[in-house]
Structure formats: structure tokens, C-alpha cells
C-alpha positions in Angstrom: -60.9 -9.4 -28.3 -58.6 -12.4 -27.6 -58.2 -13.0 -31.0 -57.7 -9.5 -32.1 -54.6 -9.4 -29.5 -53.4 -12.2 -30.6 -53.2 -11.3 -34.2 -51.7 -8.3 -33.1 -49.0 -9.5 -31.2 -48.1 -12.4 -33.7 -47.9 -9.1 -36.3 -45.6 -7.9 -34.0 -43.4 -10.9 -33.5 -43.5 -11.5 -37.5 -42.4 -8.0 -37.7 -39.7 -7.8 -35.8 -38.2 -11.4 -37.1 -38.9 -9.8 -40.5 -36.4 -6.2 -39.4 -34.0 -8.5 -37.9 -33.4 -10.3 -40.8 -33.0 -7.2 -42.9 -31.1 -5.9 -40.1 -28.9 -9.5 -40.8 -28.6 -8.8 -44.4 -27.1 -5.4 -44.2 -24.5 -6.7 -41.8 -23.5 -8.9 -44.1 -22.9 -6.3 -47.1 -20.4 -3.3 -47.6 -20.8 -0.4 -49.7 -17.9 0.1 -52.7 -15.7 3.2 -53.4 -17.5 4.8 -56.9 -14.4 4.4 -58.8 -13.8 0.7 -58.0 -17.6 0.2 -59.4 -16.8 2.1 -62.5 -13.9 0.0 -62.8 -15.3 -3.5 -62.2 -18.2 -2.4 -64.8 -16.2 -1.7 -67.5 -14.4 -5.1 -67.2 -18.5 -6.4 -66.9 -19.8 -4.7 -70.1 -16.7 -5.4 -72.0 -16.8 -9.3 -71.3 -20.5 -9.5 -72.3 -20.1 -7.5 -75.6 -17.1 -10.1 -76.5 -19.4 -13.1 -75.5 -22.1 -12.3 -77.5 -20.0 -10.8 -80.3 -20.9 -12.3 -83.9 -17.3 -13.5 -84.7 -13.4 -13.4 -84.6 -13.4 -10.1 -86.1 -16.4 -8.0 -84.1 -14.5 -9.9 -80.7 -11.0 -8.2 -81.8 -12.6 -4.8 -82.3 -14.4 -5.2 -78.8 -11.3 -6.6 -77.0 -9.4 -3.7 -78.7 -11.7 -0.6 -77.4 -11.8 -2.2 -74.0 -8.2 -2.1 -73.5 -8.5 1.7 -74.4 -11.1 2.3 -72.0 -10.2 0.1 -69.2 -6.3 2.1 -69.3 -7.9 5.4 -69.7 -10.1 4.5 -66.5 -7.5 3.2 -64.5 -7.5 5.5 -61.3 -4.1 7.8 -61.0 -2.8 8.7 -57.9 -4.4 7.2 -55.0 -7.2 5.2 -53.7 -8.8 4.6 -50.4 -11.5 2.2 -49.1 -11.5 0.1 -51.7 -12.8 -3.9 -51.0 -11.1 -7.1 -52.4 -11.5 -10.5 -51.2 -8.1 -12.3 -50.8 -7.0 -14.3 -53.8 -3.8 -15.1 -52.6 -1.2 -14.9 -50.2 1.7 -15.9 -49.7 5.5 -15.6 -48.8 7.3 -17.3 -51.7 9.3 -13.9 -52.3 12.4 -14.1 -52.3 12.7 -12.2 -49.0 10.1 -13.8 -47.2 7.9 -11.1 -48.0 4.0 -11.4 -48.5 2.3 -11.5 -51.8 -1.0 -10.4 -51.6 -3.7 -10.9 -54.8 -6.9 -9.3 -54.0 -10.1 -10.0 -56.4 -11.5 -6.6 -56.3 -14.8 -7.0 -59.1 -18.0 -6.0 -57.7 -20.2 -8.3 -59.4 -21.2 -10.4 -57.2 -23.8 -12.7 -59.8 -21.2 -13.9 -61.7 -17.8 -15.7 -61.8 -14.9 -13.5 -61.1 -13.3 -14.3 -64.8 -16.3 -12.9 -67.2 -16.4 -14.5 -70.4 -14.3 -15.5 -73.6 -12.3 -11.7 -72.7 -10.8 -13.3 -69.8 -10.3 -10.4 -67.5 -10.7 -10.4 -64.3 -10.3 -7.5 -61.9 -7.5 -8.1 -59.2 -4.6 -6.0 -58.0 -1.7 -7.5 -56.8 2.0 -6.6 -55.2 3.6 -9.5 -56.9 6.3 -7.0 -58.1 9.3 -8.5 -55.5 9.8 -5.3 -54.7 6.1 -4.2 -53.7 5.8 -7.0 -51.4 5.2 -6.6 -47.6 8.3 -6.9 -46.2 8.6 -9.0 -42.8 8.0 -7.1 -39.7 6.1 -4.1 -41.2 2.8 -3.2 -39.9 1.4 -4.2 -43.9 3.1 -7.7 -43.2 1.6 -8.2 -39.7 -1.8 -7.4 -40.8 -1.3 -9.5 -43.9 -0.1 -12.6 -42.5 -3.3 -13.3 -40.3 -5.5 -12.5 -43.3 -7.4 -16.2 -45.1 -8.0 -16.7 -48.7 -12.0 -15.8 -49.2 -11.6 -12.9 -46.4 -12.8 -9.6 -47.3 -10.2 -7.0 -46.8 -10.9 -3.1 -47.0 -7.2 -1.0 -48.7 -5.9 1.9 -49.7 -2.8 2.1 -52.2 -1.6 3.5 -55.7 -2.0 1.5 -58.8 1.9 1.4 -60.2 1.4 3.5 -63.5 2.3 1.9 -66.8 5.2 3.3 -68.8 2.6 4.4 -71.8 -0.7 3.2 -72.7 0.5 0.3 -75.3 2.6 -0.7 -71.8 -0.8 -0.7 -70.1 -3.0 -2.4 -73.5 0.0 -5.3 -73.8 -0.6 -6.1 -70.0 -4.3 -6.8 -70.5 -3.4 -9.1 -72.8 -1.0 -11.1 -70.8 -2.1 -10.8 -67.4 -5.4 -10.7 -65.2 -3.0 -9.0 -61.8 -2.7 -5.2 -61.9 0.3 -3.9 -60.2 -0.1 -2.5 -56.6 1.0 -0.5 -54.1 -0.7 -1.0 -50.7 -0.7 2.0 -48.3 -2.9 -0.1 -45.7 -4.8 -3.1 -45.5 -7.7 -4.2 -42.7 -10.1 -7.0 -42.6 -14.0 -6.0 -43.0 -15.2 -9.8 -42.5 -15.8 -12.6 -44.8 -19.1 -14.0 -47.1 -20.1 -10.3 -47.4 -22.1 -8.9 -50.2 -20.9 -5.7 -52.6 -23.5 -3.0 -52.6 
């Protein structure tokens, strides 16, 4: 009987080590807006089909429809509780105001820069005009935020004057234009479900 108590109640102790670890491990992760993941996938797929593309020529046709896709994707009009993890920030502007970069892909296997494509997924303000200017609430939530620190937003991506405006950017830049509406830190080392 001794034995069958203790086997239970190390079964018991096991078990509840075992839920608070799990318990641990859902702390530690936060759940992405739908459209964000659509996003970050396309830039995924995109930068795998280029990788493993043949040649010059099948990597020009690839590169070529995922500009197409990734524009038409692109969300218009607002966005709210999307994640990011701070890229960088600074105040180089040349009003003192922040400059915020945000790394917003949700794969969290794989370097942020997937592949020969080159794209990334980040959003940025690093129009002069977008950034937070000093002494609004953006700007005093913004200045205590670390590189590496996961940050929850809401904002409007700044639209693109056509889509060859929007095709030319991918080409020469990895930072999407952004307008941030509000910014809050959700913690840091977290996991994107």
C-alpha cells in the first residue's frame, strides 16, 4: 500500500511540474493578428520558391509574381494588434523624434531575411515626418522600449502612389512605411503562435 501511495503521489508531483511547464510555455508565446500571418507567409513561400528556383530566369519570374502578390496583400486601411519585435530605434531625426523599425515576420524557425529574395518583413516610420515627435504619448512609450523587446501596435500602412510605386519599393528596400496609432510592450524572448 506504501508503495502504491507513493507512486501515486510522485504521479502527482510529475504532473503538476509537467502543467506548469506548459503553463510556462504559453506565457511565453502570443497569438498573431490573421492578416499579419498572411502577410509574413507570403514573404516565406516567395523566398523559398526563389531559393530553390532552377536559375536566373525561373528566380526573375518568382521575384516578379511575388511583388504582385505581396502589394495586392498589403492590408488598406487600418491594423490593430499586430506584434513586431524592435529592430531599431532611435532619435537621429532631425527633430529629435523617434525612429522606430519593427521586424514583424512570424516565422519564428528561420532568420528574419529568407533567402536569395532578400525580403524581410518590417514596418518602419523612418519617413521624418511619421516619426514620434518628442513629448507625445507614441514618443514616451517609445523611448523606454529595447531592441529584441516585443511590442504589440496598431497603425496604417502609408499606401503607395500605384502598384509599380509599391513593386519598385520591394526592390530597394526591406522597411515598409508606417504610421503608428499606438504602441505597447507585450514582453521580450516570446514565441509567435
Amino acid at each position: 500500500m506504501k508503495h502504491f501511495t507513493r507512486t501515486i503521489a510522485a504521479a502527482f508531483v510529475i504532473g503538476v511540474c509537467g502543467a506548469s511547464v506548459a503553463s510556462a510555455h504559453t506565457q511565453h508565446s502570443i497569438r498573431v493578428p490573421a492578416a499579419q500571418r498572411a502577410l509574413s507567409n507570403i514573404v516565406s513561400k516567395y523566398s523559398e520558391l526563389y531559393d530553390a528556383a532552377p536559375n536566373d530566369i525561373q528566380q526573375n519570374k518568382i521575384a516578379s509574381e511575388f511583388r504582385q502578390v505581396f502589394c495586392a496583400n498589403i492590408p488598406r486601411g487600418g491594423v490593430s494588434g499586430w506584434i513586431g519585435k524592435v529592430w531599431k530605434i532611435n532619435d537621429d531625426t532631425p527633430h529629435k523624434g523617434i525612429h522606430l523599425d519593427l521586424e514583424v515576420s512570424t516565422d519564428n524557425l528561420k532568420p528574419s531575411v529568407s533567402g536569395a529574395l532578400g525580403i524581410g518583413l518590417w514596418l518602419g516610420n523612418s519617413d521624418t515626418s511619421a516619426s514620434f515627435q518628442v513629448g507625445s504619448p507614441l514618443y514616451n512609450t517609445a523611448s523606454t522600449l529595447r531592441t529584441r523587446e516585443t511590442v504589440a501596435f496598431s497603425g496604417t500602412f502609408v499606401p503607395f502612389s500605384s502598384p509599380q510605386a509599391c513593386y519598385r519599393s520591394l526592390g530597394e528596400s526591406t522597411d515598409f512605411p508606417f504610421h503608428f496609432s499606438s504602441i505597447r510592450k507585450v514582453g521580450s524572448d516570446l514565441t509567435l503562435e
